[in-house]
DSSP file (Angstrom, degrees, kcal/mol; ACC not computed):
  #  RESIDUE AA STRUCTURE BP1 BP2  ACC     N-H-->O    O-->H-N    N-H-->O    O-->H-N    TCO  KAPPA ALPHA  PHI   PSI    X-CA   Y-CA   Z-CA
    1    1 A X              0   0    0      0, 0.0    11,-1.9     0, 0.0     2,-0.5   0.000 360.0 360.0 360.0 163.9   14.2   -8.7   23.5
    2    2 A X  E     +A   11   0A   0      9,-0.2    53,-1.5    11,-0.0    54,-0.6  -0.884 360.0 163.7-117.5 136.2   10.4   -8.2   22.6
    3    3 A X  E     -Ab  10  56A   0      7,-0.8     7,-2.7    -2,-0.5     2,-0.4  -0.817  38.2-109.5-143.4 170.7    9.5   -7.2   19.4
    4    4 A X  E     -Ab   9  57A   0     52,-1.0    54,-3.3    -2,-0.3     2,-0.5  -0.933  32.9-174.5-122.1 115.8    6.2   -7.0   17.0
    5    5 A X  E >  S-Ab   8  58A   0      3,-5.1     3,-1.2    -2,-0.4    54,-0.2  -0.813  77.3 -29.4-122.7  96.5    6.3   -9.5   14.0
    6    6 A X  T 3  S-     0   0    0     52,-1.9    53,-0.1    -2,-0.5    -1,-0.1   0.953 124.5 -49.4  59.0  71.5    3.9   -9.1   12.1
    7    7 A X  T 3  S+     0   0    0     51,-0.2     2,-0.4     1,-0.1    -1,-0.2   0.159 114.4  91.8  10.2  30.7    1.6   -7.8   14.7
    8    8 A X  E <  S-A    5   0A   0     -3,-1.2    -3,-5.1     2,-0.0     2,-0.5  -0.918  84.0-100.0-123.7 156.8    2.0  -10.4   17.5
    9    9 A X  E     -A    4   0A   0     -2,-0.4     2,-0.3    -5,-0.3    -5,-0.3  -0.650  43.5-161.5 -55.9 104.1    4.5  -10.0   20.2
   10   10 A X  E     -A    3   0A   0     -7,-2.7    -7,-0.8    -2,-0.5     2,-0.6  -0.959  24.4-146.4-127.3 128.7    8.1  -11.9   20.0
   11   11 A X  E     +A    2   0A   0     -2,-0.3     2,-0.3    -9,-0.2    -9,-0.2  -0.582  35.6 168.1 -48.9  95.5   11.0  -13.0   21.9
   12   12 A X        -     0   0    0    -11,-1.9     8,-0.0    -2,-0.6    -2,-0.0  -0.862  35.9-165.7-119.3 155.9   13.9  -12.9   19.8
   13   13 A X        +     0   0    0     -2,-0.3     2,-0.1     6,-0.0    -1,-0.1  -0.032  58.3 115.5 -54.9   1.3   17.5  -13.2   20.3
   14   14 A X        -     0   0    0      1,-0.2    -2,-0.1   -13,-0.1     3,-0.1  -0.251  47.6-165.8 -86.2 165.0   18.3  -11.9   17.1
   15   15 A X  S    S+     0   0    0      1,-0.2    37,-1.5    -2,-0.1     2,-0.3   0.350  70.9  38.8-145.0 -11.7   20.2   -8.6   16.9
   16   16 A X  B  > S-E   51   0B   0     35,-0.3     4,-2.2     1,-0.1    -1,-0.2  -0.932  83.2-111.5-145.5-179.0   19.7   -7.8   13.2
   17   17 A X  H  > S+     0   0    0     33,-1.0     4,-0.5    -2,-0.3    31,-0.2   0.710 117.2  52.1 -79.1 -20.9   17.0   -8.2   10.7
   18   18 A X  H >> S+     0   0    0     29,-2.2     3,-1.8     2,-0.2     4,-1.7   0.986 115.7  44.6 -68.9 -65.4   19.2  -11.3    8.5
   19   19 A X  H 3> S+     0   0    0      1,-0.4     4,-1.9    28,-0.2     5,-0.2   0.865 111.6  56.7 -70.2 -54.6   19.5  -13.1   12.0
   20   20 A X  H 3X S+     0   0    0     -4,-2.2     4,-1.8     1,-0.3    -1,-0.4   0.889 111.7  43.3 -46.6 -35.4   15.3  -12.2   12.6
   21   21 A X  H <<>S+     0   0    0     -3,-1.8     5,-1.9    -4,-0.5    -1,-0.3   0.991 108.9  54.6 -83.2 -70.9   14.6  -13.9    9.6
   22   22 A X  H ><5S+     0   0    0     -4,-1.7     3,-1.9     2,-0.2    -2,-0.2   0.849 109.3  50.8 -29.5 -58.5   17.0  -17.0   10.3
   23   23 A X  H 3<5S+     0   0    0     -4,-1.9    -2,-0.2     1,-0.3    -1,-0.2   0.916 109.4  50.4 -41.1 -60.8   15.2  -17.6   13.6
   24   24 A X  T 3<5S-     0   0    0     -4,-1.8    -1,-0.3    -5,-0.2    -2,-0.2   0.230 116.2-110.2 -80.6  -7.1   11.8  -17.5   12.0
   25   25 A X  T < 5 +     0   0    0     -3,-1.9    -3,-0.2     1,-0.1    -2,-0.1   0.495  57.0 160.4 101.8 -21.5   12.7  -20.0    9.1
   26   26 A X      < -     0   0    0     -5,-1.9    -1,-0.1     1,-0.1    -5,-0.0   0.105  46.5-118.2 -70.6 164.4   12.7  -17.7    5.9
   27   27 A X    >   -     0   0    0      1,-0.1     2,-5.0     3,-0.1     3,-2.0  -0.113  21.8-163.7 -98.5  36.5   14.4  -18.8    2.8
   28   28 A X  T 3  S+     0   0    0      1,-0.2    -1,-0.1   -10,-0.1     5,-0.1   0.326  83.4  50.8  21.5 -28.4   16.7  -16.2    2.7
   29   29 A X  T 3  S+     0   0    0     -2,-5.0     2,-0.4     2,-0.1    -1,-0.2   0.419  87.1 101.6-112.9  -4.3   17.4  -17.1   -1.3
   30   30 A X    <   -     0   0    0     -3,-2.0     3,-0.3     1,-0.1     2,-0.1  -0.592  68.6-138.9 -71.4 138.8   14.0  -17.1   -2.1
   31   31 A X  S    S+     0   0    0     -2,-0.4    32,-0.2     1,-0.2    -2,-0.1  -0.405  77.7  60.2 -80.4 167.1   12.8  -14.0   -3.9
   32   32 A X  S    S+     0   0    0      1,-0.2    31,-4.7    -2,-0.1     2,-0.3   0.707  72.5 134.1  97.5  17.3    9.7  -12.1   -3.5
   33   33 A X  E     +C   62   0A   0     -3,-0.3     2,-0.5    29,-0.2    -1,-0.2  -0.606  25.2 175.8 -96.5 136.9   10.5  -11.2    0.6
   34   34 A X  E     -C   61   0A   0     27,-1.9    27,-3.5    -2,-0.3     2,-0.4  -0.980   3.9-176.0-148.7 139.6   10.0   -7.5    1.9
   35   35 A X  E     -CD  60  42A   0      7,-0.5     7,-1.6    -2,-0.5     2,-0.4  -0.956   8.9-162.7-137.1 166.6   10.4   -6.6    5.3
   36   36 A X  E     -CD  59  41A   0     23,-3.3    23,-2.0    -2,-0.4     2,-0.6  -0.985   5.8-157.9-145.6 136.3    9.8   -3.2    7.2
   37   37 A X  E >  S-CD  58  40A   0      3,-1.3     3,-0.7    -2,-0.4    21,-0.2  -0.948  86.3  -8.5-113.1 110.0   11.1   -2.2   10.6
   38   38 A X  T 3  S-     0   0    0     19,-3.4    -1,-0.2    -2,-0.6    20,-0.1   0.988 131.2 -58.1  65.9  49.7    9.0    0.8   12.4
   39   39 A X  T 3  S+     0   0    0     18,-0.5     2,-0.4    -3,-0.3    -1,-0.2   0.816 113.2 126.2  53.4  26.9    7.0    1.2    8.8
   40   40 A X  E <   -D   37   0A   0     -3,-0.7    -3,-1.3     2,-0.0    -1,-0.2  -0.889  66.4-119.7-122.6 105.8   10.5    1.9    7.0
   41   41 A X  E     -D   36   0A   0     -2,-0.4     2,-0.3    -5,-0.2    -5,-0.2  -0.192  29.0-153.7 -27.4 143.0   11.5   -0.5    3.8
   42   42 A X  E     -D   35   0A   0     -7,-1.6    -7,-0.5    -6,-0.1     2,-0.4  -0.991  14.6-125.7-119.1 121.8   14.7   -2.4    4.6
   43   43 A X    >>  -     0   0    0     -2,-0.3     3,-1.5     1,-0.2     4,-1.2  -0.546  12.6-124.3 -83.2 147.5   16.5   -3.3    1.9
   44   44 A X  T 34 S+     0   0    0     -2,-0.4    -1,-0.2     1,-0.4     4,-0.1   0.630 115.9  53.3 -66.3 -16.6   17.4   -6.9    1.5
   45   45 A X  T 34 S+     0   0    0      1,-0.2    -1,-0.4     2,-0.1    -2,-0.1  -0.220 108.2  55.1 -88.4  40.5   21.3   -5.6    1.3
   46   46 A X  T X> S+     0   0    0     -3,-1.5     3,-2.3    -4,-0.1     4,-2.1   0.352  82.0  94.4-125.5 -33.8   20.6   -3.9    4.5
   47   47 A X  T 3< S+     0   0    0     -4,-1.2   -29,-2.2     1,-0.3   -28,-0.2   0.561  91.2  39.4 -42.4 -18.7   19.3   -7.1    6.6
   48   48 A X  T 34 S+     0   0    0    -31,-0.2    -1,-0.3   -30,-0.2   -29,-0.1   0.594 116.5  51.4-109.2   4.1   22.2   -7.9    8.1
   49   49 A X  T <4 S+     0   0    0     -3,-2.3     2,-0.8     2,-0.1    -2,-0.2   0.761  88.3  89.8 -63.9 -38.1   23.1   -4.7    8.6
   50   50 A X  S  < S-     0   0    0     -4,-2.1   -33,-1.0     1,-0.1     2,-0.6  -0.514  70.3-131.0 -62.7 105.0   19.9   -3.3   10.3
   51   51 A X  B     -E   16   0B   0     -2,-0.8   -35,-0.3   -35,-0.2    -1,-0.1  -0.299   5.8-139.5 -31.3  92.1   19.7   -3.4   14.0
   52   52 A X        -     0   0    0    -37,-1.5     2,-0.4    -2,-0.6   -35,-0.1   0.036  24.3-168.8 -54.4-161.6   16.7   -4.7   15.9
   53   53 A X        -     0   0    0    -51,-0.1     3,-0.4     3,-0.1     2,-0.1  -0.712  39.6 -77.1-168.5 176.4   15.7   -2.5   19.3
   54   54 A X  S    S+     0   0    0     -2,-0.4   -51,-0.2     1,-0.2     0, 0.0  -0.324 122.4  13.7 -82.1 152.0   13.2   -3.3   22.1
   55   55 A X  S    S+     0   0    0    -53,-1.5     2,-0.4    -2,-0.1    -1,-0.2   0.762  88.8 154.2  55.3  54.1    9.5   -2.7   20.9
   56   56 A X  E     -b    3   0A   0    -54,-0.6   -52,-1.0    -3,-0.4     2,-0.4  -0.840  42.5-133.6-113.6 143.0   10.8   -2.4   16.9
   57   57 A X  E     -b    4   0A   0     -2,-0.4   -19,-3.4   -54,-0.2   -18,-0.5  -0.988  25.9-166.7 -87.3  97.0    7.9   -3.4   14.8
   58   58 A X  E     -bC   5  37A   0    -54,-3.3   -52,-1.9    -2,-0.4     2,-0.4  -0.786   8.8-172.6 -90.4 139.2    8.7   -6.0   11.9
   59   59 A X  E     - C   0  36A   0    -23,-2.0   -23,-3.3    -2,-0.4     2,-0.5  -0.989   2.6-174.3-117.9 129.6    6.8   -6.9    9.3
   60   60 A X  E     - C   0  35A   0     -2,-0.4     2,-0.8   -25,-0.2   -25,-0.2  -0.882   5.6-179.9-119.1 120.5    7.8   -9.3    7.2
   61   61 A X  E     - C   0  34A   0    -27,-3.5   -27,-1.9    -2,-0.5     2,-0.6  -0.844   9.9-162.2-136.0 143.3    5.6  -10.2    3.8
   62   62 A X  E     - C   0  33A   0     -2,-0.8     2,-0.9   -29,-0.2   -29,-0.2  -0.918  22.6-127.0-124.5 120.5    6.2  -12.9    1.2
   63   63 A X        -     0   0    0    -31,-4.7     2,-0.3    -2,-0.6    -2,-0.0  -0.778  26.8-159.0-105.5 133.2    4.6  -12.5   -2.3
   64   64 A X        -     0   0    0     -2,-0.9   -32,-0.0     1,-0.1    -1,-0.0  -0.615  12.9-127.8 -77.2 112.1    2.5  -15.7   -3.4
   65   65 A X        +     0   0    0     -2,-0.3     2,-0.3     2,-0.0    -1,-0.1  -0.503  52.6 113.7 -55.6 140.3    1.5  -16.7   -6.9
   66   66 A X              0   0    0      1,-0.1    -1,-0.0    -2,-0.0     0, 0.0  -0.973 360.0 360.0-172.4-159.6   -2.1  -17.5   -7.5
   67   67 A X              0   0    0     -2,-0.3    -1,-0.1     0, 0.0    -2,-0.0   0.396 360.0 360.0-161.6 360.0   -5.3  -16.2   -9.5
C-alpha cells in the first residue's frame, strides 16, 4: 500500500501503526516517539491497534536532546 511518512511517499506492507514502525527501524522501547495518522495523535497503546489505509498520512517524530 502507499502511504505518506513523514511527507515522502511509501510502500509499506504493514497493516498497523506497531508493524509501520517495525519496518522503518524504530526502537519501539525507546521513549520520546509520537506518531500521528491523518493529523490525529495515536497513542503509543494504540499502535498496534490502529489500522493503516491507502493514502494515510503518518508522521512519525522522535524528541532529541540538545542545547
Amino acid at each position: 500500500m502507499d502511504i505518506k511518512l513523514n511527507g515522502n511517499s511509501t510502500q509499506t506492507n504493514a497493516q498497523t501503526v506497531k508493524e509501520l514502525l517495525k519496518e522503518t527501524g524504530q526502537d519501539l522501547e525507546a521513549g520520546g516517539m509520537a506518531v500521528a495518522v491523518n493529523e490525529s495523535v495515536v497513542a503509543k497503546e494504540q499502535w498496534s491497534a490502529r489500522r493503516l489505509e491507502e493514502g494515510d498520512r503518518v508522521e512519525v517524530i522522535r524528541a532529541t536532546q540538545g542545547g
